[in-house]
BALOBA-1460 file (C-alpha; in Angstrom, 3 decimals):
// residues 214
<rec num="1" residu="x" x="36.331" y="18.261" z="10.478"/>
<rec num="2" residu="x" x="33.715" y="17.312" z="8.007"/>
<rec num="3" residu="x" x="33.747" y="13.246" z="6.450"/>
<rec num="4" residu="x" x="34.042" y="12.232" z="2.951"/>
<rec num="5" residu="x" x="32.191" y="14.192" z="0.297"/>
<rec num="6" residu="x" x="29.208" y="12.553" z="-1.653"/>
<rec num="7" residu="x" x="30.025" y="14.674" z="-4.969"/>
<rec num="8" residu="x" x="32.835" y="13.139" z="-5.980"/>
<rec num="9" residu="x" x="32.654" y="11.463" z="-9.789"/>
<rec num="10" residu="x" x="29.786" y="8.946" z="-9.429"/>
<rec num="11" residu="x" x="27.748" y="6.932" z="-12.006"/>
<rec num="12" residu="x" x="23.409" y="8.407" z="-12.409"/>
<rec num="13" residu="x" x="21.727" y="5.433" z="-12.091"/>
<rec num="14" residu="x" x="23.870" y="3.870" z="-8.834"/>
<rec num="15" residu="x" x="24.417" y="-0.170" z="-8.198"/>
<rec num="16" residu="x" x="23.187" y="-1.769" z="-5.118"/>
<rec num="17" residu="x" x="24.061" y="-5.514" z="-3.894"/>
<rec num="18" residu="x" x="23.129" y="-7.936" z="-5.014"/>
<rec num="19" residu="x" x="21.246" y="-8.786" z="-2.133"/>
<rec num="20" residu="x" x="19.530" y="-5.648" z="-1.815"/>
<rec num="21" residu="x" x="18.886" y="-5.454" z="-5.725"/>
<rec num="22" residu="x" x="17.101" y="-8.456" z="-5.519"/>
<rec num="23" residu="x" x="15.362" y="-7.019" z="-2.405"/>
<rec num="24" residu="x" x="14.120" y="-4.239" z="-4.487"/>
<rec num="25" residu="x" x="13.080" y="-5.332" z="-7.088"/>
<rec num="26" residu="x" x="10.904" y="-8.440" z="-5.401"/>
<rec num="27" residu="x" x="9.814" y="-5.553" z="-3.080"/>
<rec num="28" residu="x" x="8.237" y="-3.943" z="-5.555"/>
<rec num="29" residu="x" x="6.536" y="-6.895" z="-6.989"/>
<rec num="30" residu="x" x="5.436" y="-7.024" z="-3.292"/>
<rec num="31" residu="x" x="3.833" y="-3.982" z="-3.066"/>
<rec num="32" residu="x" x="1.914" y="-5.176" z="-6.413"/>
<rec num="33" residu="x" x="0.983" y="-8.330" z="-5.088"/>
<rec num="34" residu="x" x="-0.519" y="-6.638" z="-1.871"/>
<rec num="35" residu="x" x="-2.280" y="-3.842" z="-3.520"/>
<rec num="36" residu="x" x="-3.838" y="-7.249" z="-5.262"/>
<rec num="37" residu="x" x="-4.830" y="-9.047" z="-2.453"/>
<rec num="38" residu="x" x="-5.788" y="-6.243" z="-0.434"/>
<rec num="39" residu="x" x="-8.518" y="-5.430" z="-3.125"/>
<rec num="40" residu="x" x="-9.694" y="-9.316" z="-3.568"/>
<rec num="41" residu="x" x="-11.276" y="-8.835" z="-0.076"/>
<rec num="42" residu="x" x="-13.054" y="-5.957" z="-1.003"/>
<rec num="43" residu="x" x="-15.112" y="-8.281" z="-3.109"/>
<rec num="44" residu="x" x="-14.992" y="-11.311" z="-0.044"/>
<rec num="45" residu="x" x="-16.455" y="-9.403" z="3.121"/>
<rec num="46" residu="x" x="-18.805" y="-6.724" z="3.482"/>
<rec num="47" residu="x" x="-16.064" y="-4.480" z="5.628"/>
<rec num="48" residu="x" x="-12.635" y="-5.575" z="5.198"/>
<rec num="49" residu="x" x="-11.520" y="-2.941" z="7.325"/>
<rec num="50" residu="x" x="-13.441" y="-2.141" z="10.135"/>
<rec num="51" residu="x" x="-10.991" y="0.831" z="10.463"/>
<rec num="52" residu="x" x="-12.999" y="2.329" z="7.509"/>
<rec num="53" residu="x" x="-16.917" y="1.015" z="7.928"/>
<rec num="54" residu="x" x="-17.427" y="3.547" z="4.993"/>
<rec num="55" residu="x" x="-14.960" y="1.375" z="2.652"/>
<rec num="56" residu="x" x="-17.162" y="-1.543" z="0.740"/>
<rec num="57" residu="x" x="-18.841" y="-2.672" z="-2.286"/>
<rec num="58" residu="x" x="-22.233" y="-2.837" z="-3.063"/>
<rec num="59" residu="x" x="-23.698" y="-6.556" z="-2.220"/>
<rec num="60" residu="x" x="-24.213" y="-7.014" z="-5.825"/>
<rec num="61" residu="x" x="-20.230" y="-6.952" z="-6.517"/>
<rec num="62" residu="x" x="-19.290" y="-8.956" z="-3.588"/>
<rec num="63" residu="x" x="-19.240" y="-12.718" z="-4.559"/>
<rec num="64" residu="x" x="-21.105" y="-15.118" z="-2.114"/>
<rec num="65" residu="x" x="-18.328" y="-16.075" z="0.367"/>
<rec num="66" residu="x" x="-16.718" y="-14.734" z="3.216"/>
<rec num="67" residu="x" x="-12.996" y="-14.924" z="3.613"/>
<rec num="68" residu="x" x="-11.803" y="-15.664" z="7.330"/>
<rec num="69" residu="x" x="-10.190" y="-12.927" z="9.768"/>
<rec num="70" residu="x" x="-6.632" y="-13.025" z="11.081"/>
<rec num="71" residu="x" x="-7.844" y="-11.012" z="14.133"/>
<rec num="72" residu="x" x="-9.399" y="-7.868" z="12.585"/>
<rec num="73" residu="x" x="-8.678" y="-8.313" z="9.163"/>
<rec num="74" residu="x" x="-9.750" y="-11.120" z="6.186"/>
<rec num="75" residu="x" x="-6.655" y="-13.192" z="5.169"/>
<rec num="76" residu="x" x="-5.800" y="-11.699" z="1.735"/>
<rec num="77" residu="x" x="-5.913" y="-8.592" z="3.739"/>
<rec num="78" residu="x" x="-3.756" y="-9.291" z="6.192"/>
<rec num="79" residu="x" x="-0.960" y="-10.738" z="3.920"/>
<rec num="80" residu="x" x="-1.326" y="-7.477" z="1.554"/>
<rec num="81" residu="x" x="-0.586" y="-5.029" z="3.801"/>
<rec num="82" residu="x" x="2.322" y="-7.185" z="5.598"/>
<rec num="83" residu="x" x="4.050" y="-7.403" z="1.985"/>
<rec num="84" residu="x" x="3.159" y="-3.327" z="2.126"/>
<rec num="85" residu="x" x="4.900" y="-3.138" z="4.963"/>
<rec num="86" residu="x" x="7.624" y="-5.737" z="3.854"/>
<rec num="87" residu="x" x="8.356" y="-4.116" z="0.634"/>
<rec num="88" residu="x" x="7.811" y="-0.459" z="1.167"/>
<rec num="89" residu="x" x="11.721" y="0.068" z="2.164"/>
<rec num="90" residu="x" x="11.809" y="-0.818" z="-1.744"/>
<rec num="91" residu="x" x="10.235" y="2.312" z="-3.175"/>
<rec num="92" residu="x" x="13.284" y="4.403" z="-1.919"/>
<rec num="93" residu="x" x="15.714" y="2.067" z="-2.487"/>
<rec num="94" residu="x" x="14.634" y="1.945" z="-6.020"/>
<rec num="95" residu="x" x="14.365" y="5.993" z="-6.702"/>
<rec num="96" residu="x" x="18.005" y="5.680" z="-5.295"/>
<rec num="97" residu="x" x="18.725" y="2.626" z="-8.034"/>
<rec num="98" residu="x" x="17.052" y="4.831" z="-10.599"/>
<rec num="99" residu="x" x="17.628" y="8.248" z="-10.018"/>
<rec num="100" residu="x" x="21.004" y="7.754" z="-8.557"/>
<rec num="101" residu="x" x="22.872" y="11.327" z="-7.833"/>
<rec num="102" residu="x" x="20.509" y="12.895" z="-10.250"/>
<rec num="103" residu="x" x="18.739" y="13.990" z="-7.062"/>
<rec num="104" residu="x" x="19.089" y="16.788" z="-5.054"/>
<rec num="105" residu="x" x="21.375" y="15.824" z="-1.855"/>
<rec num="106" residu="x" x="22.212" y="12.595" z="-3.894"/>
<rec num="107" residu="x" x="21.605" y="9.303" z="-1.858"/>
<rec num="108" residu="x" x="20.837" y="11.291" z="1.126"/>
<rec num="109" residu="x" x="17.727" y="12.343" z="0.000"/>
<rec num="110" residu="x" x="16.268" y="8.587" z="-1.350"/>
<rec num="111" residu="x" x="18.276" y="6.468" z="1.549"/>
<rec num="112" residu="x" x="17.702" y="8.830" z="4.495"/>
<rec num="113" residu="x" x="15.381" y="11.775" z="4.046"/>
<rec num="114" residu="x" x="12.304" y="10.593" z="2.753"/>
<rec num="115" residu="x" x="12.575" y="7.109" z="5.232"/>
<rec num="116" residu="x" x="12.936" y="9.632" z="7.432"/>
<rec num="117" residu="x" x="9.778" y="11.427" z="6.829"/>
<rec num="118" residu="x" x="7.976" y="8.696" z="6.215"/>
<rec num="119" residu="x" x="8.717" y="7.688" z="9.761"/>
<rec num="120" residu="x" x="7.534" y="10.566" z="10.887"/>
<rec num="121" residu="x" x="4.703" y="10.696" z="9.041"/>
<rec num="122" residu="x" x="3.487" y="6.869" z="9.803"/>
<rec num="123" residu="x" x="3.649" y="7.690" z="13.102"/>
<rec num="124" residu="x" x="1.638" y="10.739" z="13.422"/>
<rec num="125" residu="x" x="-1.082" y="9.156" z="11.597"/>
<rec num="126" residu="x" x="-0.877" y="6.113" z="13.799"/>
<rec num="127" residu="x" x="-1.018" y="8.353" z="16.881"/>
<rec num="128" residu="x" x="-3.477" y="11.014" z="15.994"/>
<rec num="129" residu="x" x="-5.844" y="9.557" z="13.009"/>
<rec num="130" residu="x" x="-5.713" y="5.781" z="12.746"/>
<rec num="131" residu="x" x="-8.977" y="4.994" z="13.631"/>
<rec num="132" residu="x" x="-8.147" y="2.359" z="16.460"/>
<rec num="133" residu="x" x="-9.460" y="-1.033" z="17.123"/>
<rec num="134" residu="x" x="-9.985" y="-2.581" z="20.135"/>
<rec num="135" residu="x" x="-8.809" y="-5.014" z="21.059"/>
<rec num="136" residu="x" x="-5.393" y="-4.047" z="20.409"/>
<rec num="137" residu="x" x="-3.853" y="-6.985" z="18.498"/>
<rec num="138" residu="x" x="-0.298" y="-8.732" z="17.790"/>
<rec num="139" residu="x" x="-1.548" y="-8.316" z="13.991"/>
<rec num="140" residu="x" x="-1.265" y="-4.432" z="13.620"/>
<rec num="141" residu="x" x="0.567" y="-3.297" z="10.721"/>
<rec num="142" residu="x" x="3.080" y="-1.527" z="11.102"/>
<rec num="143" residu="x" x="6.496" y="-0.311" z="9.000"/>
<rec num="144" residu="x" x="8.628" y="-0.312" z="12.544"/>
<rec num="145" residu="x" x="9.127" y="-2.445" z="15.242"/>
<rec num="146" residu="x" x="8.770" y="0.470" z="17.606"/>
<rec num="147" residu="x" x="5.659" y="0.962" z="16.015"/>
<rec num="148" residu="x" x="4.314" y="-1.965" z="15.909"/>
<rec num="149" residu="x" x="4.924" y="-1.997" z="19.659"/>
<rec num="150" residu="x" x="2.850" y="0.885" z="19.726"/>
<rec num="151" residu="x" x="0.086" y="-0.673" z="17.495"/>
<rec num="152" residu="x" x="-0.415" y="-3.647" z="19.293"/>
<rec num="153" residu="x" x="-0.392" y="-1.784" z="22.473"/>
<rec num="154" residu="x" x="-1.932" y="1.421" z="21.882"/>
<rec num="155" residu="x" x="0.741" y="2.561" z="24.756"/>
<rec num="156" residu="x" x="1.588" y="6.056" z="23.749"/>
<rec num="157" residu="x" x="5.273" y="5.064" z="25.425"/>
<rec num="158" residu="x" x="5.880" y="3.469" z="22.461"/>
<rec num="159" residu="x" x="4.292" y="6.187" z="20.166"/>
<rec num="160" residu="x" x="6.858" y="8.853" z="21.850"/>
<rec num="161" residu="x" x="9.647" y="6.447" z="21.520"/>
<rec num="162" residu="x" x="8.920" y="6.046" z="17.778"/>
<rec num="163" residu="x" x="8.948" y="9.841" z="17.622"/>
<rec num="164" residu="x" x="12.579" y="10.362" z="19.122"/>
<rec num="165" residu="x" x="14.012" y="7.799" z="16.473"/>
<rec num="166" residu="x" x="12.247" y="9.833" z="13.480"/>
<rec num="167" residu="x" x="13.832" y="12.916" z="15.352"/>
<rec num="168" residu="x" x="17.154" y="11.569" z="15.522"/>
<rec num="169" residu="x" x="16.305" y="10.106" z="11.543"/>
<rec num="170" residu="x" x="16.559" y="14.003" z="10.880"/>
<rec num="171" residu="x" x="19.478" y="14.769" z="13.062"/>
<rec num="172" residu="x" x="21.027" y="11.963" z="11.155"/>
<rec num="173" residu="x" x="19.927" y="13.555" z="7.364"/>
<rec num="174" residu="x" x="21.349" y="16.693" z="8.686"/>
<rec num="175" residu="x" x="24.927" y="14.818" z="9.226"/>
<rec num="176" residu="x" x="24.723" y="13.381" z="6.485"/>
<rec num="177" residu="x" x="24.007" y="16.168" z="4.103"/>
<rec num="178" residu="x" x="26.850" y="18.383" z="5.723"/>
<rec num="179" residu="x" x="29.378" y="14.969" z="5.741"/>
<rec num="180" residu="x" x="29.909" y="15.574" z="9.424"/>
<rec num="181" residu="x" x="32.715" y="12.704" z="11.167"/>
<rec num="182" residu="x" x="30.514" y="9.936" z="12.304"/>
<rec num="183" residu="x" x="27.343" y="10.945" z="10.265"/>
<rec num="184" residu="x" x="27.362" y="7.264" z="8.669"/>
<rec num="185" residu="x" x="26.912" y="5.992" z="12.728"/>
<rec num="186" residu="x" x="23.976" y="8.124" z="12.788"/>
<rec num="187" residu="x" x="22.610" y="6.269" z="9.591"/>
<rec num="188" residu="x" x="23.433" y="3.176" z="10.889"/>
<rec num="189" residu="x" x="21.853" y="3.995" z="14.506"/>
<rec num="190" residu="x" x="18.945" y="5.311" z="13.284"/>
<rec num="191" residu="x" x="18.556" y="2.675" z="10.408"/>
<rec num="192" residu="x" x="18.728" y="0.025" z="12.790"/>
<rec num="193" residu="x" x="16.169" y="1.063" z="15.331"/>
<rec num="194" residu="x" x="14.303" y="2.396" z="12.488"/>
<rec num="195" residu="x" x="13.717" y="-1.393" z="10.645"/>
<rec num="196" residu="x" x="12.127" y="-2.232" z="8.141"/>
<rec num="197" residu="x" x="11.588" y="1.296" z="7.251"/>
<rec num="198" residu="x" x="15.369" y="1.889" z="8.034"/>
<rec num="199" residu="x" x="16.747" y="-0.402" z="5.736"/>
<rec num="200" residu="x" x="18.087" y="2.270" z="3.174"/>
<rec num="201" residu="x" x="19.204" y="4.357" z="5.704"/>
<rec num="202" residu="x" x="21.152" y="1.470" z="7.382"/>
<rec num="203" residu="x" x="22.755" y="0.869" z="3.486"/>
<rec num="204" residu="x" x="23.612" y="3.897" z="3.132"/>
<rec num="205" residu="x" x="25.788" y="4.206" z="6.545"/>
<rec num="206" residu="x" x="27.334" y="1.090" z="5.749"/>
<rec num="207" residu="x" x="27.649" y="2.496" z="1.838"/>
<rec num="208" residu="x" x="29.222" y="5.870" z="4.130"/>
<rec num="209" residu="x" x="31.632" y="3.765" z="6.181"/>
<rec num="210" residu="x" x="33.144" y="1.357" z="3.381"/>
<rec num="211" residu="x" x="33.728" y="4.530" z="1.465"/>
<rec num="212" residu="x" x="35.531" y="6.216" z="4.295"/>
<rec num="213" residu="x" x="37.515" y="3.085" z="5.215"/>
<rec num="214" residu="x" x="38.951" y="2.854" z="1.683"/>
């Protein structure tokens, strides 16, 4: 028995909550902001990222003042890529709010597919190219709380774990693209163990089982 279909009559450019509209849209602004204050310390401290040594400005751009560290990282640094990884859930929720059914796969593809990969993507890099730091710190970025566990750890227990969820992300996607029974459970499950990067993909299970209720 397959669930509800997503093709019935629906409007192209979708509404979200209120909540989560607001979320969006300040998310984005977010991701602005960051890019912003990721940059400033570019022109602070001679290496703002000791990930990337090779990432600086010539002394004669830098201005004559060093910005603290929070651990590895200069302030405006650190808060950038926290609203990155704050407000990053926000670029699919807002292809969703723009693009609506216009997609191919509909909602699936904004609010579960490309979190999904993303996921999966975040944490290969993390794993295999992420030029570590040691010590490992509570102050790792990171767009998951598994990974972040991970991060601050460097305990590839955490890395694996991080890779079942983004496995059962696609299992999920899958579900959800055929309307399988209980496919919105899989959102939910996977959009829950998958926060803050799960956030669309929790919406759209709960979006999946209001639907069905009505």
């Amino acid at each position: 028995m397959t669930g509800t279909s997503d093709h019935h009559p629906t409007t192209a450019h979708p509404s979200l909550p209120a909540w989560l509209d607001r979320y969006t849209t300040l998310g984005l602004y977010g991701l602005l902001v960051g890019t912003g204050l990721c940059l400033i310390a570019f022109v602070t401290n001679p290496v703002p990222d000791p990930s990337f040594p090779w990432a600086t400005l010539p002394e004669s751009l830098r201005l004559p003042f060093e910005q603290p560290r929070i651990e590895h990282w200069p302030v405006t640094y650190t808060i950038g890529i926290w609203l990155w990884i704050v407000g990053f859930p926000a670029l699919f929720l807002s292809g969703y709010r723009r693009f609506g059914t216009r997609t191919p796969f509909g909602s699936t593809t904004w609010l579960a597919g490309l979190p999904t990969l993303a996921m999966l993507g975040w944490t290969t890099y993390c794993r295999f190219f992420w030029p570590k730091l040691h010590p490992p710190t509570w102050n790792a970025p990171s767009y998951t709380l598994i990974c972040w566990l991970y991060c601050s750890s460097y305990d590839v227990l955490w890395s694996n774990t991080a890779y079942v969820i983004a496995l059962f992300g696609i299992v999920a996607t899958l579900l959800a693209l055929r309307h399988q029974d209980a496919d919105e459970y899989a959102l939910l499950g996977f959009g829950l163990l998958a926060l803050p990067l799960g956030l669309p993909a929790l919406y759209e299970g709960y979006r999946r089982t209001t639907r069905t209720a009505t």
